[in-house]
C-alpha positions as CSV (number, residue, x, y, z in Angstrom):
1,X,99.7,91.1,82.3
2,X,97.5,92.3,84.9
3,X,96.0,95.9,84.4
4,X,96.7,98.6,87.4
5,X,94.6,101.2,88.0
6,X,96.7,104.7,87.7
7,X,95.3,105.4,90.7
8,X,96.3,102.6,92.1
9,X,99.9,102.9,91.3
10,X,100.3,106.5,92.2
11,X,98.6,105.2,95.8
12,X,101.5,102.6,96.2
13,X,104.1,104.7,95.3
14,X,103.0,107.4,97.7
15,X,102.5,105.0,100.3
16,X,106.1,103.8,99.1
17,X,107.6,107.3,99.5
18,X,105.1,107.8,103.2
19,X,107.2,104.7,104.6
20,X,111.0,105.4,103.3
21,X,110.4,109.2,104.8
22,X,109.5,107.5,107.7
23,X,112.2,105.2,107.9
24,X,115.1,107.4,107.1
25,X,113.4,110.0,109.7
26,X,113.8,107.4,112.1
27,X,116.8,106.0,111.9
28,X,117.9,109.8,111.6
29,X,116.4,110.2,115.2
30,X,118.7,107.4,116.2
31,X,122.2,108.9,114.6
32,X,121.0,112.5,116.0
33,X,120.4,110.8,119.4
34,X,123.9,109.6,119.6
35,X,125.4,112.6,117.9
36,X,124.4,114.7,120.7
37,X,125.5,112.1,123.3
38,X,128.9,112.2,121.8
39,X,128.7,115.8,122.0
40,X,128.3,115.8,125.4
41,X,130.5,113.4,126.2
42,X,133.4,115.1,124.2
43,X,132.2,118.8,126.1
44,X,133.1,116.9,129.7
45,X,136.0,115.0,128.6
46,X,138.0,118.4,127.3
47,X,136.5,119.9,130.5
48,X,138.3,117.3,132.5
49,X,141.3,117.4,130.8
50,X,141.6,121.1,131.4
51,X,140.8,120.6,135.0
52,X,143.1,118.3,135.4
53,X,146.0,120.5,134.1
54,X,145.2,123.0,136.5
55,X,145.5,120.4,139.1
56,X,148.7,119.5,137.5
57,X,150.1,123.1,137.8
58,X,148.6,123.7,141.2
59,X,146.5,126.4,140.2
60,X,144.8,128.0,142.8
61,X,140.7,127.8,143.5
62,X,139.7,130.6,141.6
63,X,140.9,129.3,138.1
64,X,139.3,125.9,138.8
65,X,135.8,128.0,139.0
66,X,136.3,130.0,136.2
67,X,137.4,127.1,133.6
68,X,134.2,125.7,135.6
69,X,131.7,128.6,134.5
70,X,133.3,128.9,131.3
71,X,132.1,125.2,130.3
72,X,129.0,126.1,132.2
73,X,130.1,123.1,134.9
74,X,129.3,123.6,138.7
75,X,131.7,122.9,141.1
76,X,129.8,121.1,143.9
77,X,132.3,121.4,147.1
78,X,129.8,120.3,149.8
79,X,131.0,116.8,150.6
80,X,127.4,115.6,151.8
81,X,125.5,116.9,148.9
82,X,127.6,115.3,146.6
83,X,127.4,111.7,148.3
84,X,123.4,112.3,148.0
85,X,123.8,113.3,144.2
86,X,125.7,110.3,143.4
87,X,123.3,107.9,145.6
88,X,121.8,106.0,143.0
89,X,123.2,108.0,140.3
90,X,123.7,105.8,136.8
91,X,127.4,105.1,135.1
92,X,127.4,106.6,131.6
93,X,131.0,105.8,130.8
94,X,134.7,105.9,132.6
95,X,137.4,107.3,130.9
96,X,140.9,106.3,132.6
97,X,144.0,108.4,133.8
98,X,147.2,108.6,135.2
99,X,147.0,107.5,139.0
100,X,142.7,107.6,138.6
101,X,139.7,108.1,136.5
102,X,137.0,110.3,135.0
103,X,133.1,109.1,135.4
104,X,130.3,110.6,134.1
105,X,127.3,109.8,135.8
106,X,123.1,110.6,135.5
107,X,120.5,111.3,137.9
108,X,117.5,112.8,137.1
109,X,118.1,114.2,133.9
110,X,121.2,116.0,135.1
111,X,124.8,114.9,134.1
112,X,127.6,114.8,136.5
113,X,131.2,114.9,136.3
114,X,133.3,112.9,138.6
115,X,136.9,113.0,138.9
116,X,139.2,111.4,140.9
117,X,143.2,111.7,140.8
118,X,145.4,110.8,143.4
119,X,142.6,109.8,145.6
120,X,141.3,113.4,145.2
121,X,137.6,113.5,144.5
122,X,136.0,116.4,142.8
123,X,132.2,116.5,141.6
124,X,130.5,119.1,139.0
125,X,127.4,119.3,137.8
126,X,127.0,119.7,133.9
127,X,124.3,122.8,133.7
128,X,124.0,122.8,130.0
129,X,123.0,119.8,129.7
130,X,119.9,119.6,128.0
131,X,118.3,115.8,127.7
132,X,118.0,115.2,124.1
133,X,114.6,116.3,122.4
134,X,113.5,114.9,119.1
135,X,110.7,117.3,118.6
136,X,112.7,118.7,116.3
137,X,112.7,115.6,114.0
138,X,109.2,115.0,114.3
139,X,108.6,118.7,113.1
140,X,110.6,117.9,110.2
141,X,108.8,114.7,109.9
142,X,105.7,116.2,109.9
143,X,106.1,118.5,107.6
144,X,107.8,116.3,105.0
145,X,104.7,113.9,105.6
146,X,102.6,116.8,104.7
147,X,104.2,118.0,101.7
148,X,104.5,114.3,100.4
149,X,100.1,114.1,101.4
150,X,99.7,117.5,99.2
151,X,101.8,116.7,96.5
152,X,99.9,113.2,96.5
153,X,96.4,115.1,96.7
154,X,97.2,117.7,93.9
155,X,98.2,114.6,91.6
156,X,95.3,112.7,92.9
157,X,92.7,116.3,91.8
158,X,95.0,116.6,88.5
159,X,94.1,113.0,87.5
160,X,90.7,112.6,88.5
161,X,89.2,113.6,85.5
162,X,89.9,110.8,84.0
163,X,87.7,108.9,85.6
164,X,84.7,110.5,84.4
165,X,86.4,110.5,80.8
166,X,86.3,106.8,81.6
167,X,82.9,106.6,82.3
168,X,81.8,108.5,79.2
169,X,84.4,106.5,76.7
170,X,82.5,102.8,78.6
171,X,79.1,104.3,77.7
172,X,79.9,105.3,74.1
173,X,81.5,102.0,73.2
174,X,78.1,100.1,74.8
175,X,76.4,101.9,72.4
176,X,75.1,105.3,74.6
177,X,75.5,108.1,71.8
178,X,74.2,110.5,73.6
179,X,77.3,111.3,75.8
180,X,79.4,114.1,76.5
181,X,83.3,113.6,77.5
182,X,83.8,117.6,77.7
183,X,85.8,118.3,80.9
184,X,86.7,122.4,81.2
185,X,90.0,123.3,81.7
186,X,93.1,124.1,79.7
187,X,95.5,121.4,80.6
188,X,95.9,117.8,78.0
189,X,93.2,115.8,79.4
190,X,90.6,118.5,78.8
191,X,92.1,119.0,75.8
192,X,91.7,115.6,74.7
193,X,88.2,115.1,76.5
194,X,87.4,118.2,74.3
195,X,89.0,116.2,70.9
196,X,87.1,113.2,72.2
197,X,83.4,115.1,72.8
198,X,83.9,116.5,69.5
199,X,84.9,113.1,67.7
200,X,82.3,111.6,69.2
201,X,79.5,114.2,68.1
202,X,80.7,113.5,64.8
203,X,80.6,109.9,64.6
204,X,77.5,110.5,66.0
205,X,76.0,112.9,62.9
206,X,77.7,109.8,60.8
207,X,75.8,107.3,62.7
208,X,72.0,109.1,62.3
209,X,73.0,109.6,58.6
210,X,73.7,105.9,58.6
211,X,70.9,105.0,60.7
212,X,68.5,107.9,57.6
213,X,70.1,105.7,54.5
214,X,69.4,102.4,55.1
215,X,65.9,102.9,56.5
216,X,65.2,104.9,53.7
217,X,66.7,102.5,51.3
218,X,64.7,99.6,52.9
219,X,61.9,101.2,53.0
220,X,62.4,102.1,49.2
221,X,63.2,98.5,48.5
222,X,60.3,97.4,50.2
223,X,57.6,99.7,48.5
224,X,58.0,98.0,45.2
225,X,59.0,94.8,46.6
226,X,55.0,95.0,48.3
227,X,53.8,96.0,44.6
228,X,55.5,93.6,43.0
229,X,54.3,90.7,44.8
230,X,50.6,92.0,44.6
231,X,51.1,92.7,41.5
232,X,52.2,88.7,40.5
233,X,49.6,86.6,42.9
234,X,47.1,88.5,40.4
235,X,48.8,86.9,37.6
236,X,47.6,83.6,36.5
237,X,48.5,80.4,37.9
238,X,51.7,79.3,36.0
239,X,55.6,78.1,36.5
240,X,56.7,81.6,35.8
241,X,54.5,83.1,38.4
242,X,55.1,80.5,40.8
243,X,59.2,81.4,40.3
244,X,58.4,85.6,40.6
245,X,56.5,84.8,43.7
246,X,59.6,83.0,45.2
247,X,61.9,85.5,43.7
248,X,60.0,88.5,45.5
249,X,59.9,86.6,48.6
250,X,63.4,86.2,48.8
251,X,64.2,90.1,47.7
252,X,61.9,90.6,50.7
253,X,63.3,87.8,52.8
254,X,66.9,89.6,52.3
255,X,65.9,92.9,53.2
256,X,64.4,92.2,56.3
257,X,67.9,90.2,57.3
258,X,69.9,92.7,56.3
259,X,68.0,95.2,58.9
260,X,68.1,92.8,61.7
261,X,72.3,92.3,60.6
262,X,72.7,96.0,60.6
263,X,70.8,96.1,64.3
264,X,73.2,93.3,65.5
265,X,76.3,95.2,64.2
266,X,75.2,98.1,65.9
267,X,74.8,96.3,68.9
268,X,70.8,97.3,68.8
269,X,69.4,93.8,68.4
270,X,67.4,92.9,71.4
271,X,68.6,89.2,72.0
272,X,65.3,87.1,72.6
273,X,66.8,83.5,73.8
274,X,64.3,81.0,74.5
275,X,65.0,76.8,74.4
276,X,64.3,75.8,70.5
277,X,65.0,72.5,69.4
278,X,67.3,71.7,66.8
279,X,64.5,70.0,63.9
280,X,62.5,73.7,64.3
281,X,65.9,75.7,63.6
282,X,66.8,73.7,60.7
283,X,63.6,73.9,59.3
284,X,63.7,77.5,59.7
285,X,66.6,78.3,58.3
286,X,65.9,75.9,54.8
287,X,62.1,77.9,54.4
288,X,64.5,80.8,54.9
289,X,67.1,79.8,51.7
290,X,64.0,78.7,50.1
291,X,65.5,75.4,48.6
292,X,64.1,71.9,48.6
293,X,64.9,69.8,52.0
294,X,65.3,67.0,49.8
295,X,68.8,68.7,48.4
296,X,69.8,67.8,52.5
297,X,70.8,64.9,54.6
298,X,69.9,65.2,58.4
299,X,71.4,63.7,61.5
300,X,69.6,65.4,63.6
301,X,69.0,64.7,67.6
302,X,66.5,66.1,69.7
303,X,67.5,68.3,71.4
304,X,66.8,72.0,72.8
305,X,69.4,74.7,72.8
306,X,69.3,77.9,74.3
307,X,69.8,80.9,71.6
308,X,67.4,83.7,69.1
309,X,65.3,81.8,67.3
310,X,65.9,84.1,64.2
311,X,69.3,84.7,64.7
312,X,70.0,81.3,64.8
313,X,67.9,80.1,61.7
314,X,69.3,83.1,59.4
315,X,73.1,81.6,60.5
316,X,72.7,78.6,59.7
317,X,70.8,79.5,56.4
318,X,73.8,81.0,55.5
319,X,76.0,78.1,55.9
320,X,73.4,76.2,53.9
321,X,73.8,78.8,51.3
322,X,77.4,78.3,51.1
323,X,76.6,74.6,51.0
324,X,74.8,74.0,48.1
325,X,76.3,77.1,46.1
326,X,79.9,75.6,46.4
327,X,79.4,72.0,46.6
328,X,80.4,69.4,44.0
329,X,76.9,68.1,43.6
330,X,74.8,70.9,45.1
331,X,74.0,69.3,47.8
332,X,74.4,69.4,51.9
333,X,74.3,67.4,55.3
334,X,73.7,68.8,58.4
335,X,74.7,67.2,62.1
336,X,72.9,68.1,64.9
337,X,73.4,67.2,68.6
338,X,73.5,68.9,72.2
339,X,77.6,69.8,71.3
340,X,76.7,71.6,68.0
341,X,75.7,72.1,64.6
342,X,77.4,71.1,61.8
343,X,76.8,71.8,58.2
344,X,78.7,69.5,55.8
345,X,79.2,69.6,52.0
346,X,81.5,68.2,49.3
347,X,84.5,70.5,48.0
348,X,88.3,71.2,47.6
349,X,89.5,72.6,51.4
350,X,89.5,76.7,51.6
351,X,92.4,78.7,50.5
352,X,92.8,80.4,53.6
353,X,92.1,80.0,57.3
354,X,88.4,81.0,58.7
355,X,89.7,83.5,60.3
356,X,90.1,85.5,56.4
357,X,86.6,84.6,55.4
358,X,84.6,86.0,58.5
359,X,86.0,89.5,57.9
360,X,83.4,91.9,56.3
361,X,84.1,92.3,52.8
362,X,87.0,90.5,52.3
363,X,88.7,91.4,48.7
364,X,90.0,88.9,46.3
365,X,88.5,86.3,44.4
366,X,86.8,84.6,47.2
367,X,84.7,87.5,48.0
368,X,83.4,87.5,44.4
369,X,82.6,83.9,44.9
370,X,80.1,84.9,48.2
371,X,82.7,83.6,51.3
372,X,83.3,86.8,53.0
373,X,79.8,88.7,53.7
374,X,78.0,85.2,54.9
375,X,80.8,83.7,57.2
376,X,80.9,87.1,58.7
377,X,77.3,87.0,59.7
378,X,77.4,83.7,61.4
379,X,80.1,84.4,62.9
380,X,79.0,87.3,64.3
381,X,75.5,85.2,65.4
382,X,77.7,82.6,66.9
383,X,79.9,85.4,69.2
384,X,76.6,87.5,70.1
385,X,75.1,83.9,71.6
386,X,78.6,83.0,73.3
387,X,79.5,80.1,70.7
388,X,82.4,79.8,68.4
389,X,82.3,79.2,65.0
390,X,84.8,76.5,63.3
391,X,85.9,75.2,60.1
392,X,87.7,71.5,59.0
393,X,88.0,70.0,56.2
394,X,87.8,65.8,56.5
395,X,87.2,63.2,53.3
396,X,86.9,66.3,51.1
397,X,84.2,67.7,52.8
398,X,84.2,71.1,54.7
399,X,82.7,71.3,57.6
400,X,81.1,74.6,58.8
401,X,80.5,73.9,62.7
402,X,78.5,76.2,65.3
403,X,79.6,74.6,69.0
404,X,77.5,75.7,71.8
C-alpha cells in the first residue's frame, strides 16, 4: 500500500470539508432565493384576496387604502402612470379568479400588483419589496470558510513537529549519533520527542562503550599477537615454526576482519568499489583462509566486476571456509562468470532454509558446527554491494552463490 503523508491527508480532507461547505452554502443560496420569492408571492396573493373581498362587499375607498398601507402596497390611481409602469414591465406569475385575474409583474426592481375583476383594473405598487440579497449567505460562508482555514492551520502548527522529529529519527538510523529529537512543550509529541532524545543519548553512551571494548580488545589481541610473531620468525627454521607463523597470521588475519565486520555492521565501512576481476578475488580470499589452492577446482572466466576488493575476498573466504570444513572430502569448486560466483562442495542438503543460517548467532546445533556467524557475514557483503546471496543443493552438492 502506498504511504500518505499525514499532512497530506489532513490537506485533502480539509480541502474535502472547504468544497462540501461550499456546496451546501450554495445550493442553500438557491432554496433561500426561492424561499423569499414564495414569500413574496404568498404576501400579494393574501393582499389580493383581501382586496378583493372588499370589492366584493363594496367597501368604500378608504378601506381599500388602509388594507393597502397595512401590507405596505400603494394604490396607484393615476391611469397614465400606471400604463407607463406596466410598459415593458415582466410577468412573474398569474393567479386566476372568478370573472378575471391577479398578475404580478417587475420592473426595475419594484414588484407590482395587478388586478383585474369584472373588467375593473386596479394597480399597486409592492413598497416592501426588497430584491433578494445573498450577502447574508456569503457572510455566513465566509466565516465558516474561515473557521474551517483556522481549525486546519492550528492542526497544521499542532502537527508540524513532527517533521523535525522526522528528520532527527532519518539522521539517527543513517548512522548521525549526534542528534537531538528534543522538541519543548507539554503535549505527546514532545513528550515522546523528549523519550526519544533521551533513548537515543543512551544508545548512544552504549554505542561509545561498544565502540571503547572492542578497540581495546583488538588492540589487546593485537599486542601479543605482534610479540608472538616476532617472537617465532626468531625461532629456528622448522615445521613447527613454519605452523606458529601461519597460526599467528591467521589470529591476526581474524582480528583485522572482525574490525572491518564490526565497521560494516555499524554502517561505518567506507565502501571502496573499483572493477577487480574474478581470478584476483579468488585468490585473495584463498591467501586469506590460508589453505592450499590445490584443495580447489576453478571455473573461472575473465571477467571484471564492480564491488570492495576486501569485502568481497573476506566473503567469499568465508564460503570457502564452510566448504572445505563441511565437505565429504575437504574439498571445494568455485564457478565464476559475469552472472556470479558460486562456491560448490560435497554434502547432505542443510536442515533449514538460508534464510536461518545468515542470522547472527543463530542457536542450535548448527551454530556450534560454524553455519550462523559466516553466512551472516557474506550475506551482509552481498546486500552492502546490492547482490543477493543464494543457496541450492543439486547432485549432493551445496551450492553457496553470490549473483551480481
Amino acid at each position: 500500500m502506498r504511504r500518505i503523508s499525514i499532512f497530506v491527508f489532513i490537506s485533502a480532507i480539509f480541502t474535502i470539508a472547504f468544497l462540501a461547505a461550499g456546496t451546501a452554502f450554495y445550493f442553500y443560496g438557491i432554496n433561500d432565493k426561492y424561499r423569499h420569492s414564495q414569500m413574496i408571492v404568498q404576501r400579494n396573493i393574501l393582499f389580493a384576496q383581501n382586496i378583493l373581498l372588499r370589492l366584493d362587499r363594496g367597501n368604500a375607498k378608504e378601506q381599500i387604502e388602509e388594507t393597502s398601507k397595512k401590507y405596505g402596497m400603494k394604490w396607484i390611481k393615476d391611469e397614465k402612470k400606471g400604463i407607463s409602469l406596466l410598459k415593458g414591465a415582466k410577468l412573474l406569475g398569474r393567479q386566476p379568479i372568478p370573472f378575471g385575474f391577479i398578475d404580478m409583474l417587475e420592473k426595475d426592481d419594484r414588484i407590482y400588483l395587478l388586478i383585474n375583476t369584472f373588467g375593473r383594473l386596479i394597480l399597486f405598487e409592492d413598497e416592501r419589496y426588497r430584491p433578494y440579497n445573498p450577502k447574508i449567505v456569503w457572510i455566513y460562508f465566509i466565516l465558516t470558510a474561515l473557521l474551517i482555514m483556522l481549525i486546519f492551520w492550528a492542526i497544521w502548527f499542532k502537527l508540524k513537529p513532527l517533521k523535525s522529529l522526522q528528520r532527527c529519527i532519518r539522521k539517527f538510523g543513517e548512522g548521525e549519533l549526534d542528534v537531538h529529537c528534543r522538541i519543548e512543550g507539554s503535549d505527546e509529541i514532545a513528550q515522546v520527542s523528549i523519550s526519544l532524545d533521551e533513548a537515543i543519548g543512551r544508545i548512544r553512551m552504549l554505542i561509545n562503550s561498544r565502540n571503547l571494548f572492542i578497540r581495546n580488545i583488538m588492540h589487546e589481541l593485537k599486542t601479543p599477537l605482534t610479540k608472538g610473531l616476532l617472537t617465532v620468525q626468531m625461532l629456528p627454521e622448522s615445521k613447527q615454526k613454519e605452523r606458529l607463523e601461519r597460526i599467528f597470521m591467521r589470529l591476526d588475519s581474524t582480528i583485522s576482519e572482525f574490525g572491518t565486520i564490526e565497521q560494516l555492521s555499524s554502517g561505518k565501512f567506507p565502501l571502496k568499489l573499483r572493477p577487480v576481476t574474478m581470478e584476483d578475488l579468488i585468490d585473495q580470499a584463498i591467501d586469506l583462509a590460508m589453505i592450499e589452492k590445490d584443495r580447489g577446482t576453478f571455473d573461472i572466466k575473465p571477467q571484471r566486476v564492480e564491488a570492495d576488493f576486501k569485502l568481497l575476498s573476506i566473503a567469499l573466504k568465508n564460503l570457502i571456509d564452510n566448504a572445505i570444513k563441511y565437505s565429504s572430502d575437504r574439498k571445494f569448486h568455485i564457478i565464476a562468470d559475469e552472472t556470479g560466483i558460486v562456491v560448490e562442495s560435497n554434502g547432505n542438503p542443510l536442515s533449514h532454509p538460508l534464510s536461518y543460517y545468515i542470522q547472527p548467532y543463530t542457536q542450535g546445533s548448527e551454530a556450534i558446527s560454524g553455519l550462523g556467524l559466516g553466512l551472516y557475514i557474506v550475506d551482509m557483503i552481498a546486500k552492502v554491494h546490492g547482490f543477493s546471496f543464494e543457496y541450492e543443493n543439486k547432485e549432493k552438492k551445496n551450492r553457496f552463490i553470490i549473483k551480481f
